[in-house]
Structure formats: structure tokens, C-alpha cells
N, C-alpha and C positions, 0 to 999 in steps of 0.2 A: 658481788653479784650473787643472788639467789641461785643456787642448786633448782637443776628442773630435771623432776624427775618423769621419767617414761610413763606414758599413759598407757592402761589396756583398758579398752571400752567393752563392755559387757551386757545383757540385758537380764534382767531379773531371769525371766526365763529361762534363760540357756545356764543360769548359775544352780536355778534349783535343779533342771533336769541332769546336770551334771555331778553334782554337788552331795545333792540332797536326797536323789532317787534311792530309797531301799526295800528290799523284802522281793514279792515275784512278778515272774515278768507273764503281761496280761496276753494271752494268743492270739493267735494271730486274725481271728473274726472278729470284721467291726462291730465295736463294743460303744455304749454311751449313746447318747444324744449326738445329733446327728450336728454339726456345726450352723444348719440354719436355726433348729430349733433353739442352740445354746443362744444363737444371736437377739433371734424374737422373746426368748427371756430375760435377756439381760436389757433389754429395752424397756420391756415390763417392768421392768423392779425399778429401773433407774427411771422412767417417769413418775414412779409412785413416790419418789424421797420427796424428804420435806425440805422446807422453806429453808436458805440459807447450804445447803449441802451440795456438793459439787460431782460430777461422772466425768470419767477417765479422767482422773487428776493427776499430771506426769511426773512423776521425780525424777530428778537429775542428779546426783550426786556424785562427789569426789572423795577418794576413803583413802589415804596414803599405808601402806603397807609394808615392810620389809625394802624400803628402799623405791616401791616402784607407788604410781598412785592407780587405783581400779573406776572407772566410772562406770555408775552402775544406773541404770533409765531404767523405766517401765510405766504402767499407766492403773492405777487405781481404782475400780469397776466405778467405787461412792467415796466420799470424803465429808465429814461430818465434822465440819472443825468445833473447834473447841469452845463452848457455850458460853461457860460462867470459870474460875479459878475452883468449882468443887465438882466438874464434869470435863475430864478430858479428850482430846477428839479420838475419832474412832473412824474408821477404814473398815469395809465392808465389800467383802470379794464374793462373787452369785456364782454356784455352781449347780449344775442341771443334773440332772440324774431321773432315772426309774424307778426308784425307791427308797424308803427311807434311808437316813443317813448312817444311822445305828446299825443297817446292814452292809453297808459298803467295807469291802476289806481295809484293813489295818493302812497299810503302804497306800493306799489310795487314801485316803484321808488324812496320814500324814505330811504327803508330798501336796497337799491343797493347803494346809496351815504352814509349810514350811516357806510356798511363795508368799503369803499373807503375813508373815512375819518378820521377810523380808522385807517387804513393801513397808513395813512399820518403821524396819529401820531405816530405812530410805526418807522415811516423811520426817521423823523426826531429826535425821541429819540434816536434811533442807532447811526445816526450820532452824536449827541452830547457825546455817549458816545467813537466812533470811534474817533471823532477828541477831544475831551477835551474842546469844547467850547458850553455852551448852547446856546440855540435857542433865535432867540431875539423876543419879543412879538410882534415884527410888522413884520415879518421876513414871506417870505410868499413860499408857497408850490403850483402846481398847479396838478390838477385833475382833471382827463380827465375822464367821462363814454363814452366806445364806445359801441353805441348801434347797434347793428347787425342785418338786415331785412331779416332771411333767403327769404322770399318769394321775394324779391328783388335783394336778394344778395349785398347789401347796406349798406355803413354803416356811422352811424348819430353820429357824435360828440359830446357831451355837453363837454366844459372846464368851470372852474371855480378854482379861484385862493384865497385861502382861509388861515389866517395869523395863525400862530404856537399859540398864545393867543384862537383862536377860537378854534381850532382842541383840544386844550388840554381841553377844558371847555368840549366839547360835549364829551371826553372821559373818563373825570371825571365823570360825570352826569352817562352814562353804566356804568364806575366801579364799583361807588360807589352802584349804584342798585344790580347788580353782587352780593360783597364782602358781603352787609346786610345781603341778601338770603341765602346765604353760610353759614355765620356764625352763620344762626339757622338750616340750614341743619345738620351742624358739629356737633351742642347740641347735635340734635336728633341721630347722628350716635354714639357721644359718649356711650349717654345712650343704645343702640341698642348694640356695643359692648362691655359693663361693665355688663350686666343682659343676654349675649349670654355665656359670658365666665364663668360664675356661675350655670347655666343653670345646672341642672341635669333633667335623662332621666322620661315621665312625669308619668308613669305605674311603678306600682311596683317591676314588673323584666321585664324579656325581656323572650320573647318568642321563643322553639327553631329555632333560623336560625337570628332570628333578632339582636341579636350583630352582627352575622358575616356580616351582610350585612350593619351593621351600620359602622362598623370598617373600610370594605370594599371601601363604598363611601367616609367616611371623608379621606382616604387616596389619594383616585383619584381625589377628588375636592382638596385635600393640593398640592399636587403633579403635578395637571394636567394631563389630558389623558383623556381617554374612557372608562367606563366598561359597559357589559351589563350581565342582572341578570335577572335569573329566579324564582322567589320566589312566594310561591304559596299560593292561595286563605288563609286569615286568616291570613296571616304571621303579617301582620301590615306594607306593603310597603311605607304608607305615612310618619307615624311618623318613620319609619327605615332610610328614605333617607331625611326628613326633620331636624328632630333631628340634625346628624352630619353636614348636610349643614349648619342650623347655628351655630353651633359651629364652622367652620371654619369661619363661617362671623366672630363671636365675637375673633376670634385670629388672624383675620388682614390678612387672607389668600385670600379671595373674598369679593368686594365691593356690589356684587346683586345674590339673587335669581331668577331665569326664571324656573315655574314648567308648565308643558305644561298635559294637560289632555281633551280627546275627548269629555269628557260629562258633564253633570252638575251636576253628583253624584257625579265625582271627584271634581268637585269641592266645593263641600260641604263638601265632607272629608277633604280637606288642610283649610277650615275655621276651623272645630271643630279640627284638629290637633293643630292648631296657636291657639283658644281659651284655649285648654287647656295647652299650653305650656305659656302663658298667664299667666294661671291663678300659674304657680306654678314660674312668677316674670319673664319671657321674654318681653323687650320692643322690638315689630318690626309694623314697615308699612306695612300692605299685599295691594297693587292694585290689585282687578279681573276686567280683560276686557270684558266684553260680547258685543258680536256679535253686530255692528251698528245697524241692522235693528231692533234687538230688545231694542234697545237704544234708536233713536233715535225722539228726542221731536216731526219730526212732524207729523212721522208715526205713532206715538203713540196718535196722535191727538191734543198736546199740544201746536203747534204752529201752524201758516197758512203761509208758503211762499208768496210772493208777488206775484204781475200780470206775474214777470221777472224769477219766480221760486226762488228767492233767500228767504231763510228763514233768519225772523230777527232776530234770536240767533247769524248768523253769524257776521251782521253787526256789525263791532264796537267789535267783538269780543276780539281781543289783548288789547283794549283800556282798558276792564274789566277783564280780566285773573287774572292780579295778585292780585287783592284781594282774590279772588275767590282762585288761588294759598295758599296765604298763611292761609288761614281758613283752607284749607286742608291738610300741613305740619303736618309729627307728627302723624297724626288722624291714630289709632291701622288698622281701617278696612274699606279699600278704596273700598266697595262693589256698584255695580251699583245705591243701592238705595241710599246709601249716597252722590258719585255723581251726581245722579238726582235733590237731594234735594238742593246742594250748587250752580248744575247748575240752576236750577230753580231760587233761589236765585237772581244770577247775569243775568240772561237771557241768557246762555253759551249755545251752541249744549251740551251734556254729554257726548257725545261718545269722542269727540274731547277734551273733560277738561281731561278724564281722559289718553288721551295720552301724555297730555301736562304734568302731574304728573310722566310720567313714570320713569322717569331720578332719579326720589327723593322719590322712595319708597325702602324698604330693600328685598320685596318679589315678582315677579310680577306673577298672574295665568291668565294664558290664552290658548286658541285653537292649535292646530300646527298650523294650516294657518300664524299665526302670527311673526313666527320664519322662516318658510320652508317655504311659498306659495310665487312665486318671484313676485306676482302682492301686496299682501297684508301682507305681511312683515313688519314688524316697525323696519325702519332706528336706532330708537332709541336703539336696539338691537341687532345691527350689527358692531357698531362701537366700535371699539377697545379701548377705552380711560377705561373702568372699566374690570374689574379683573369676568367676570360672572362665574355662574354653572346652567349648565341645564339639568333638571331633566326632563326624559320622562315617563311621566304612561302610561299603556296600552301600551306601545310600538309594540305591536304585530299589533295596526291598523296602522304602521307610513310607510310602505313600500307602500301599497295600497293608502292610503290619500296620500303622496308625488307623487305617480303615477298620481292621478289625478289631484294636484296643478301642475304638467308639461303637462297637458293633454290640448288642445285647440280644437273648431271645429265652423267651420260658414255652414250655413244652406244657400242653398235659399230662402227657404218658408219664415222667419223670415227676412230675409235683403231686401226681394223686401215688405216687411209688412211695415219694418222702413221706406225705403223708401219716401212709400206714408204717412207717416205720416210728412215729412219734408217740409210741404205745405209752411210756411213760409221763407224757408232758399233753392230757388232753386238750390243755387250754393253745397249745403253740398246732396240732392235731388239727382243728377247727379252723385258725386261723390257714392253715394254708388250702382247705377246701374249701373257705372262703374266696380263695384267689384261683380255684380252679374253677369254682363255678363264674367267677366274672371275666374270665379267659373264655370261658362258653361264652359266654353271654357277647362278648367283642364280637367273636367269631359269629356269632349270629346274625348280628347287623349286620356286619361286614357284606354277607352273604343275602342280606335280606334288601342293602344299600344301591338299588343300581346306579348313586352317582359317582360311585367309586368305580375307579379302573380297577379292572378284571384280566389276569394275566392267566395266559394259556401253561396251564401246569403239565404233568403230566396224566396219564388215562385214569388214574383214581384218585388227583390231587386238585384243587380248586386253587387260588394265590387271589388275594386282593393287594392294591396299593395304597394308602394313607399317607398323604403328602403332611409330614412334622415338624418342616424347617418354621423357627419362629422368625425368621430372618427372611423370609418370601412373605408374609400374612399379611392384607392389605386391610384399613379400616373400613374399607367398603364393598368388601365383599366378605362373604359369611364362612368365619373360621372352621375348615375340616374338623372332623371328630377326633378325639385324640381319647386313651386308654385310661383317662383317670381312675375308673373304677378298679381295673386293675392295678395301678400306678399305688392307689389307697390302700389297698389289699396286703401289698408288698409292704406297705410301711408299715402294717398294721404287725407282720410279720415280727419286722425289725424291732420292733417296741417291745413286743416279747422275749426277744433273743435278749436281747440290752438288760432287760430285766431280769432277766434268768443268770446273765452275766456278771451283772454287779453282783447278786447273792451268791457267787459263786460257783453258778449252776452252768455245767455246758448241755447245749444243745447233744443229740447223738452222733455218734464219729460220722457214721454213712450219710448223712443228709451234709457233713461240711462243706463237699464241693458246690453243691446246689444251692446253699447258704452264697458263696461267693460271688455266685452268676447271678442270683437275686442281687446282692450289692450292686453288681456291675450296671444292671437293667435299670433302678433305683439311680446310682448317680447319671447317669446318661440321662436318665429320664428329666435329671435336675438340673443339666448344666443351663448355663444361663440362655445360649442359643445355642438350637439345634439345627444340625443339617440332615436330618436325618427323613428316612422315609419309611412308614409302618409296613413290613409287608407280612402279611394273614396269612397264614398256609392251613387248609383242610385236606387232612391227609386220610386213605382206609375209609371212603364212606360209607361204603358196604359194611364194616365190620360193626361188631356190638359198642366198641369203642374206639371213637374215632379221634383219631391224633391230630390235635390241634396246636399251633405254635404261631406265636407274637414274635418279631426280631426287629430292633428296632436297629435298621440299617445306614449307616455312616455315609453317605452317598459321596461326601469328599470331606477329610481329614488336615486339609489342608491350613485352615483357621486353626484352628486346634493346637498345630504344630506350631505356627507362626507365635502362639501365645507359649508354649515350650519354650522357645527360641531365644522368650526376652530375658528370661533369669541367667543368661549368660552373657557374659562381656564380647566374646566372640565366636562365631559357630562357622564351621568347613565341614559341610558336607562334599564326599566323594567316592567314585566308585569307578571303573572300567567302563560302564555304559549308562551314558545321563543324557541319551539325545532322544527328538533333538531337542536344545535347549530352550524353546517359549513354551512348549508337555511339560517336564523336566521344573522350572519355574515353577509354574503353578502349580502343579502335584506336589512340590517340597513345602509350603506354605511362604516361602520367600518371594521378596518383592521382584516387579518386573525387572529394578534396576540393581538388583543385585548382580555383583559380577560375577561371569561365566566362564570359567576360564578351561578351554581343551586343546590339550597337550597330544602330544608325535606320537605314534606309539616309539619303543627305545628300539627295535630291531628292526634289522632289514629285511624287504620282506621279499626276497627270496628266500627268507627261513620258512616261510610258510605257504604251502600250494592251497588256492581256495578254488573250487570246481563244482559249478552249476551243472545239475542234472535234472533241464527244465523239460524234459520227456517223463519225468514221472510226476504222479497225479496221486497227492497221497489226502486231499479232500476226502471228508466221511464214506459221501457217495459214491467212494472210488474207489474203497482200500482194500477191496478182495482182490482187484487188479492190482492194488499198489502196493500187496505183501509182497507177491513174486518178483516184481520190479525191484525192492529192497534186497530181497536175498541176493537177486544177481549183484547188485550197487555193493552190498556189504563184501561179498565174497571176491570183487573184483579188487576194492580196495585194500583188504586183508592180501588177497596174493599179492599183488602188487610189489608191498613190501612186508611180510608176516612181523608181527611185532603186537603193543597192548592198543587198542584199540576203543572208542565209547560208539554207542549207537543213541541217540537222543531222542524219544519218543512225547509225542504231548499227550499219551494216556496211556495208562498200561491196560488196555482192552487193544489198544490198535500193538503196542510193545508186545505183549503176549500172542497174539495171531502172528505178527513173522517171526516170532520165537519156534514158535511151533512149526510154521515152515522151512526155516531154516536146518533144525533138529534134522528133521527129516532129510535133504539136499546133503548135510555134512554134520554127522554124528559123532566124527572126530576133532570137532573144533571146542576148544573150552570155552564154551557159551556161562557166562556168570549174568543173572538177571537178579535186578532191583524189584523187591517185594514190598507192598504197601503196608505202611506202617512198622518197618522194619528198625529192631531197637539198636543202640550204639554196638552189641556186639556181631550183629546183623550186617552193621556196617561198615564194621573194620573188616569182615573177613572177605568182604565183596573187594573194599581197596586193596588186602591183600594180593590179591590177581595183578595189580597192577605194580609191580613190582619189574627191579632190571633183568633183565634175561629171560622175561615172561611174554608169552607170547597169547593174551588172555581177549577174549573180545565179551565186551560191557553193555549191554542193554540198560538204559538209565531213563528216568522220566527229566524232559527240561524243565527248570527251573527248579529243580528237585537237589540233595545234598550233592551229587556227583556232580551235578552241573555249576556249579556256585561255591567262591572260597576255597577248591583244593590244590595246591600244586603239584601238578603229576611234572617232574622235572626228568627232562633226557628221555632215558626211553622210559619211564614208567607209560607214557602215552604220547605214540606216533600221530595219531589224527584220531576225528570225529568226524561222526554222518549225523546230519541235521535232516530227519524224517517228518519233513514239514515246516511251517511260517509260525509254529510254536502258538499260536492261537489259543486264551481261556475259554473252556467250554463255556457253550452259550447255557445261561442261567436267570432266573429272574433278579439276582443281584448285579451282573453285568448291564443287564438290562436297562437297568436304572440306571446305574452310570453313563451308559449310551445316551438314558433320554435326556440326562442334567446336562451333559454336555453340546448337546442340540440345544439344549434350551440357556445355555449359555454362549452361544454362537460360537462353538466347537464345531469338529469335526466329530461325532459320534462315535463311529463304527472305527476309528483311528484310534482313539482316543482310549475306547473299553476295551478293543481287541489287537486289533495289530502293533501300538505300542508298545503295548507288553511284552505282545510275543516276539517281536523284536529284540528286546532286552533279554529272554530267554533264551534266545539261540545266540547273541553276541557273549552273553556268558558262558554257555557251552562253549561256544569256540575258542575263545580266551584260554580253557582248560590245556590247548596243545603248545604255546610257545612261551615258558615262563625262563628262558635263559637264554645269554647271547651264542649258544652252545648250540643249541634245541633247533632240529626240524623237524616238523612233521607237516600233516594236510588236513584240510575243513574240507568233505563234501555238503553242499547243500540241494537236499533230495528234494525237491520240488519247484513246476513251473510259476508259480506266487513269486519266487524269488527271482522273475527276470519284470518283475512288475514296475513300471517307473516309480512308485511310492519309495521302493527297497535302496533303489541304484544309492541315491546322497545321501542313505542312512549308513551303508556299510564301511569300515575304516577306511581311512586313507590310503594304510597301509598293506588291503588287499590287491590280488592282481586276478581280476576273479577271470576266468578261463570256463567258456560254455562247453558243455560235451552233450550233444545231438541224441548220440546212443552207448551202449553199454562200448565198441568196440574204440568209439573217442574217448570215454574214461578213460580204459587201460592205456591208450595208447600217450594218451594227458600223462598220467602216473607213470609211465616207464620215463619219459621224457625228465619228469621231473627227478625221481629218485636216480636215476639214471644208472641203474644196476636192472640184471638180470629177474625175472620175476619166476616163481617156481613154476613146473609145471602145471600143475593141478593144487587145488587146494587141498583136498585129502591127500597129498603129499608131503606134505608141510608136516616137521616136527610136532608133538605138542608138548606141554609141560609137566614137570613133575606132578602135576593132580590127577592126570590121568587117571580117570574110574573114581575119584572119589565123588 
């Protein structure tokens, strides 16, 4: 019997990018021809071959190797076979560029000849297995780069005729690189699934609801599909949907984990999940990505870019990877600081090493943006070659966040700023007041168009609407105006940059961000269907220069996602509040018949007093009456039982006004308030308060960091007052969403506003019961919440108790705590902060 040796399938691609890649690495502004443009070129060339020549000619081949055999595919742009016995055939690869070829960096134009060389040896191994005669070592192949000058329309030749002895040595040298790496990748996944498949669950039982949801996901990741699951605060979501994920990994059913989480609490709970799964004998690789900018070495101070901007982490960067790679293989926990530490090491950017790991870890955490944002998505996660599962936390923020990763908008003010800052580069200078004056110019019509809807702005703002969905536009009625001219402008941009970039040339630091959100506007502007609606803002008409802005607004995200969705084998989204479920449905981009599944909360709910306080009115047109009504609500609840306490506000204009009353009433209560746009150390020192034996009360906005993702366990927090139905202010983006939903025979006014706010306050109140230990109370300050809408939305496992007036609260909360309440509340201890 013949020996059969192990296959590993390969594609050209992934062999050169691996392989072959050397010298720096290119920044992080899109750079190049834009993937349509490379398409409509390589169409161009490839109708123009002659008679007899062949486009995307596939090889397939099989290379036996050190005991295993490599197959290796890819597709040929031209193929030119072989004429006569004194012209050999020739392979011809189109690449697109902004300028000549001669100017293209080194690494770049080596890593173009190095796939084109492979593809040679590919062709002539087919052939020799097609015809039955190998290759002779002096036997030669020729190999054409055609380099393509869109800004020319031109296109530059290199041939070079290279003998089947050469071609096999340089493809030996990638293999062999390739097959090494592999074969400790392979160890580590051995072990990974032999310690997955033993793996028992890591708590001593399972908590009500948490089998079913465990049983639930490992079915839909074995199986593939969709599920989305509502399982509530305390349940144990991570270790329920992490558990069976790996255990599908260890029985061969998925090659990777992808857990996606908005914050950095969740992601602290999938570390100490993974630690503890860990510790009772799982081997796995977890990679966490965090956000570049808090990444990266030279914002962070650690390196200094050059006079050119270019930072010297990058230089040379491929040259030094793979050691730096393979110190990393294997390693339990691919966390920022470890990456930091090995890019340090090698001189590496960090942000950029740990993308370059992603391919080769068993686990990966990171942001949606990552997975869903079409500008900031990792390729590496897209592509079909592995077997994934993706797991959503918080899923209740994933409709909103995709809204805005489809969301684009250009300002005047900002682009005539870049402008003048483009002192050195007059031709890129011009181009972008190019694109301010056709921003005017929109904005004029706009205004001049009475068939456009006209939204009431504010006292010096005008708003128009431009319906963009290409997915509404009928043949017989006459298509809405859309922004080309601006749309043109921006490209015209882009072509410049691209160009400035292949020669090595950056754009200046200040204008980078503004570069990005031009991308962002540019591809939205490109995808193939749009749900989008243009809205025009004229801002300052009065002033000398009047602020104008184009945002091309996502009106629903939900297509979008559903096309996310399919690059993965199985996807569980879940989160504490996903009602009710036919919103929920169609907001996630999942089908109607996907299954729904919501789960018990796990405690009883006399752990938790929930107490309507439908005498107060904290409605806009109400809130000067309805601060004082707060103060008393807060202060009644605080005596009651003194301990850490949140106050949940839906803005800090209404948050600040009973702040300020309060102060006043009780100057000796440590009042800690939430400030907007306050930074991570901002925000630890605010949770700080919330701490055991504190006795601290929190003013916080809903849906905001204190409301979402923390667990304040035991007494770090006794209850929460829900000051209001959590309502998004009315906006012309809500707006829209109201009207699509009308005009999809929705409920509108449900739909854009009270769902939401719904979700905001069920998340705030989640905040107080995360252990079987834990009691505290939910007030909810307002009469909206005795509304029949609310009643079937609110948990199961509330026992919600009306209080008439303030003297039923107190006497509600005595009952329940069932302890003595202080006298007064300026009687009441307070905390060691005192006066700071």
C-alpha cells in the first residue's frame, strides 16, 4: 500500500503574504487603487490579449515536501501558452498603481514578482503533471508585471525570463518557511483540542438557565446558524457561551473563536473566564485587540516618527516579524501588555504585531468595529478559509453601533481648516477646495429644491432630507438627486493621497483623521446598496461663514450585519435585554425564523424591591417641578437604607439641575457626578465611590458607562432611580428612523424612541442584583412607567409595588429592608472623602 501523506492546502496568496513579505510596513491610510478601480483594470488588459491566451488560468498543484504534501491554487490574471519550441509561455500579472513603476518602493514591488513567480512555478508543475514530462532545469518560463498608471491610463511592462531551477529554489525557500510555522501551529492546536475535549464545566453546577443556554449555543456553533438569547443579568453569559464554544473547537467542529464585546469589563470577564478554564486543564491562545490609538507606540510616547512622519517601528518591520511571531505562538494570553512587551522587544508597531497573530490564535476579543465597521474590519476575519463562531455580548448596543459604522458626514468648517493646512502639497491643497466648494454647491440646491423635505432645525439651522436607499428607487419614477459631485471630489482626493503614497510621500499628520472620515464617506458612498438617507444641515446663516455638513445617515444597519453574519459558521448574539423579540429580530439583521431564546432571570426576586413612583413627571415640560420631586425620591431612598447608590439621568442638562438642587437640601451627602466626555481616569475614580463600606450616591447618564457592563457586587451598589422612560432625544436622525419605520409598517414612535429607552433603563437596573447574595432596590421615577406599553416589557422576575406619594415610598422601603431607617438624612455618616 502507498504511504498517503497529509495534505495542507494553501493559496498562492496567503503563501506570499506569509512567506515572502519583507522590508516596511505601509500605514495605516488607505493607500493604492481602490479595489473597484483595480477590477475595471484588470478587465481592460485582459480583453485586450490576443488570440489564443487565456484569463484567470487556475493552478492546482501538489508539491510533496518533508514527508507532508502542500497544495497550492491560485488564478493567473493572462496565460500565454507556449507558441512555437523557440518562445516559451508567459504569465502576466496587472497591477494598478498611481505612478510609475520605478517609483514604487523596493518591498512593494518585490512582494508583486514574488506571487508572479510563484504562479510560474505552479504552471509549470501542472504542466509536468498534465503532460508526464518534468521541467528541465534550464527550461525557462517568462513573466510579464504589467504595471497599470491609472492616472495615465498607461501601462509599463517589466518581462523577465526566469529558468524552472530558479523558480523552484525561491518556492522552496516560502514553503519551507510556510510548512515549519505550521507544524508548531499544528502542536499547539493538537494540544488545544485534546484539553477542549476533556474540559469539564469550570463552576460547580450550572446556574438556572445556564445549561439551556449552554446546550443551546454548542448546538448552533455544531450545526451552524444564528441564535439570539436573552439571558439575564447574573446568569453567567460568558462562561455559558464560552464553555460550549470551546468544546466545539476541541471536537473539530470550529477552527476559531471571534467574541466581540463593547467595553473593557467585558473584556476582563472573557480573560478571568479563559483563566479559569485554564486553570482546571484547558490549553487555548486568547488574542485581545485594543483600539490603535491606545496602542500605539508613538502616541503613547515611545517612539518619535521621522521629519517624513514615518515611525521607525515600521521600518523594516516584515524583516523582524517572524521572530517576534514565533515568541508569540502558543503564549495562553495575547493581552495588549504582552504584545507591547515583545513589540518593544523587536522594535514592532504593537497594534500592527497583534494583527499579524490573528490568524494563529484559538480565541480572538475584540470591539464590533472590528468585525462590522466596513472601514475598520480585519480581512483576517472575513475570509472564508476557517470554520469561525461569533459570539456577541451586549448585543442590545449592536444595531445602534452598526448604525453609526454606516454613518458618514463632511463638514465645511473642517475641510476648508485641512485645507490650509496642506501648505506643502499645493496640488492635494486645491483638491480638497475642490470638494468644498461642491459641498456649497449641494447645499444650495438643497435649499433652493422645494421637492425635498425640509426638517425643522433649530433657530439658525435649516436640515433637508435626500432619500439614498438604492434599494427603494423605482424605474418609473424619477431618481432623487444624490452628491456625485461631491462623491467625485473626494475621489479626486484619494488619487492624490495614493499617489503621494506610493512615492513615499505622507500626506500631513493633522489632516489624518479627516483623511479617515473621507474614506469612511467614500466607501459608504460605494457600497453596492444603500439604506441610507442624505441629511443637509445649514448651520450660522448669519455668520460670514456658514457651516455646512453632508452625513450620509444609515437609517437601518440591519442588511449590513446579516451580510457580516455569513463569514461565520455560527453566530449567538446575547445580552440582558433583547425585547421584545420581533424589534430585537429585525434590528440584529437576523432572520424572522431565527431562534429566540429567553431565559429566567437565576435569583429570586425578593432579592430585588422594584417601586413605581408614577406621581412624578419628569417629561421636559415638567422638570422644574420634577427636580424637587427627585431630591425628595433620592433622599427618601438613600435614608431608607444609606449605602452606594446610582441616580440614572437621560441627559446631563436635566442630571445637573437636581444636582444642583440637591447640593443645596443636603450638602453633606457625597454626591459623585458623571461628566461628559470624561476620560478612563475620569472614570475609575467616579467607580471608586462605589466601593464596600461606602456610602456614596452616583448621578450617571443611561445608557452611558455606569449603566452598561459593570458589576457592582454586594454592597458596592444597593439600588438605582430610573429618572425617567430613558427616551433618545428627539433629533433629525431619530427622526428618520421614526419615519422608515412608519413606512415599513412599524410602530414609529416605539420603534425610534421607547425601545431604546427601554433597554436603557433595563440596563441600569440590571446594575443592582449580580449575585445570589445581593439585595438591593430599582425606583422607577416616572408615571410613563405605569403605561400599558411598559407592564409586558418588564422582567418576569420583577414585583413592581406603586407608591401614590413620597410617604408610600418610605413606608414601601421600610417594609422591604426591614430595618430601622436613620433619622434624617443629614444624620447619616459619610465617607472617608469628606471635603475632598
Amino acid at each position: 500500500m502507498m504511504e498517503t501523506r497529509p495534505e495542507l492546502p494553501l493559496s498562492v496568496g496567503e503563501l506570499v503574504a506569509f512567506s515572502c513579505r519583507r522590508g516596511d510596513l505601509i500605514a495605516d491610510i488607505p493607500a493604492g487603487p481602490t479595489a473597484q478601480e483595480g477590477i475595471r483594470a484588470h478587465q481592460r488588459l485582459q480583453n485586450k490579449r490576443p488570440a489564443g491566451s487565456e484569463a484567470e488560468y487556475r493552478v492546482n498543484v501538489r508539491y510533496p515536501l518533508e514527508g507532508e504534501t502542500l497544495v497550492l491554487r491560485g488564478r493567473v490574471d493572462i496565460l500565454h501558452p507556449q507558441a512555437d519550441l523557440h518562445c516559451p509561455a508567459q504569465l502576466d500579472e496587472i497591477k494598478t498603481t498611481y505612478c510609475a513603476p520605478e517609483k514604487l518602493p523596493d518591498a512593494v514591488r518585490d512582494l508583486h514578482w514574488a506571487q508572479l513567480k510563484l504562479y510560474g512555478f505552479c504552471y509549470l508543475l501542472q504542466r509536468q503533471i498534465e503532460t508526464g514530462a518534468a521541467p528541465s532545469p534550464q527550461g525557462q518560463l517568462r513573466l510579464q508585471m504589467l504595471w497599470y498608471n491609472l492616472k495615465q491610463k498607461k501601462v509599463h511592462p517589466e518581462l523577465r525570463e526566469i529558468s524552472w531551477a530558479e523558480l523552484e529554489a525561491f518556492a522552496l525557500k516560502a514553503l519551507r518557511t510556510y510548512l515549519h510555522w505550521h507544524r508548531a501551529w499544528r502542536q499547539h492546536r493538537r494540544a488545544v483540542r485534546g484539553s477542549a475535549q476533556s474540559l469539564a464545566f469550570p463552576f460547580p453546577g450550572y446556574r438556572p438557565g445556564q445549561r439551556q443556554l449552554a446546550i443551546a449555543t454548542y448546538r448552533c456553533l455544531r450545526d451552524g446558524g444564528q441564535l439570539v438569547v436573552e439571558a439575564p443579568t447574573g446568569i453567567g453569559k460568558t462562561a455559558s457561551t464560552l464553555f460550549p464554544a470551546i468544546k466545539a473547537l476541541g471536537e473539530n467542529h470550529l477552527d476559531q473563536l471571534v467574541y466581540l464585546t463593547a467595553k473593557n469589563s467585558g473584556r476582563a470577564v472573557v480573560r478571568e473566564t479563559v483563566e479559569r478554564l485554564q486553570v482546571h486543564g484547558l490549553t487555548l491562545s486568547l488574542l485581545e485587540i485594543q483600539a490603535k490609538d491606545k496602542t500605539c507606540a508613538c502616541r503613547l510616547g515611545l517612539c518619535t516618527p521621522d521629519a517624513d512622519g514615518i515611525c521607525p517601528r515600521t521600518v523594516g518591520f516584515f524583516d523582524r516579524l517572524p521572530e517576534a511571531r514565533q515568541q508569540l505562538l502558543g503564549k495562553p494570553f495575547l493581552t495588549p501588555d504582552t504584545i507591547a512587551e515583545v513589540a518593544d522587544e523587536f522594535q514592532l508597531c504593537p497594534f500592527e504585531l497583534s494583527l499579524q497573530m490573528l490568524p494563529w490564535v484559538d480565541l480572538v476579543v475584540c470591539d464590533f468595529n472590528y468585525v462590522f465597521d466596513p472601514l475598520v474590519r480585519l480581512n483576517s476575519l472575513q475570509t472564508g478559509e476557517l470554520r469561525r463562531a461569533l459570539l456577541v455580548d451586549e448585543a442590545h448596543n449592536l444595531s445602534d453601533r452598526a448604525r453609526a459604522m454606516y454613518t458618514a458626514e463632511l463638514t465645511r468648517k473642517m475641510s476648508r481648516q485641512v485645507a490650509r493646512s496642506c501648505t506643502g502639497s499645493p496640488t492635494l491643497r486645491r483638491s480638497i477646495q475642490t470638494l468644498v466648494r461642491a459641498l456649497n454647491q449641494w447645499v444650495g440646491e438643497r435649499a433652493d429644491n422645494d421637492r425635498l423635505t425640509a426638517m425643522a432645525g433649530s433657530d439658525n439651522t435649516e436640515a433637508w432630507v435626500t432619500p439614498l436607499s438604492t434599494a427603494d428607487i423605482r424605474a418609473d419614477v424619477e431618481p432623487p438627486p444624490s452628491p456625485e459631485a461631491v462623491v467625485a471630489a473626494a475621489h479626486k482626493i484619494f488619487a492624490i493621497v495614493n499617489q503621494m503614497r506610493e512615492q513615499s510621500r505622507l500626506p500631513p499628520e493633522e489632516i489624518r483623521e479627516w483623511l479617515h472620515n473621507l474614506h469612511r464617506f467614500l466607501s459608504i458612498a460605494g457600497l453596492p446598496v444603500l439604506r441610507h438617507h442624505g441629511l443637509t444641515r445649514r448651520e450660522d446663516r448669519d455668520a460670514p461663514w456658514q457651516e455646512q455638513k453632508l452625513k450620509l445617515f444609515c437609517v437601518s444597519a440591519a442588511e449590513y450585519l446579516q451580510q457580516c453574519y455569513q463569514q461565520f459558521q455560527g453566530v449567538i448574539l446575547f445580552s440582558a435585554t433583547l425585547r421584545p423579540a420581533e424589534h430585537v429580530l429585525a434590528q440584529l439583521g437576523v432572520t424572522a425564523e431565527t431562534p429566540y431564546l429567553s431565559l429566567p432571570s437565576p435569583f429570586a426576586g425578593e432579592q430585588m424591591g422594584t417601586f413605581l413612583c408614577s406621581y412624578i413627571d419628569t417629561r421636559y415640560r415638567a422638570r422644574d417641578r420634577a427636580a424637587d420631586a427627585l431630591v425628595d425620591v433620592i433622599a427618601r431612598v438613600y435614608q431608607s437604607r444609606p449605602g452606594n447608590y446610582l441616580v440614572f439621568f437621560p441627559s446631563y442638562r436635566f442630571l445637573q439641575q437636581v444636582a444642583e438642587h440637591f447640593r443645596v437640601r443636603y450638602p453633606a451627602v457625597d454626591l459623585v457626578q458623571q461628566s461628559a466626555g470624561a476620560g478612563e481616569q475620569e472614570r475609575a475614580a467616579f467607580l471608586a465611590h462605589f466601593s464596600e463600606n461606602r456610602r456614596s450616591l452616583g448621578f450617571a447618564i443611561m445608557g452611558g458607562i455606569f449603566g452598561e457592563g459593570i458589576d457592582y457586587v454586594g454592597e458596592q451598589l444597593v439600588g438605582c432611580i430610573l429618572a425617567g422612560v430613558g427616551l433618545p432625544q428627539i433629533s433629525e436622525e431619530q427622526e428618520l428612523i421614526r419615519q422608515a419605520a412608519v413606512n415599513g409598517g412599524g410602530n414609529g414612535f416605539d420603534i425610534a424612541y421607547r425601545y431604546p429607552g427601554l433597554t436603557r433603563v433595563l440596563q441600569a437596573a440590571g446594575r443592582v442584583i449580580r449575585s445570589e447574595t445581593d439585595r438591593g432596590v430599582v425606583i422607577l421615577a416616572d408615571a410613563r412607567f405605569a403605561d400599558p406599553f411598559y407592564q409586558p416589557l418588564f422582567p418576569r422576575q420583577w414585583r413592581l409595588q406603586r407608591c401614590a406619594g413620597g410617604e408610600a415610598l418610605s413606608d414601601a422601603l421600610t417594609a422591604f429592608w426591614g430595618t430601622d431607617t436613620c433619622p434624617t438624612l443629614d444624620a447619616c455618616p459619610r465617607t472617608e472623602t469628606e471635603g475632598e
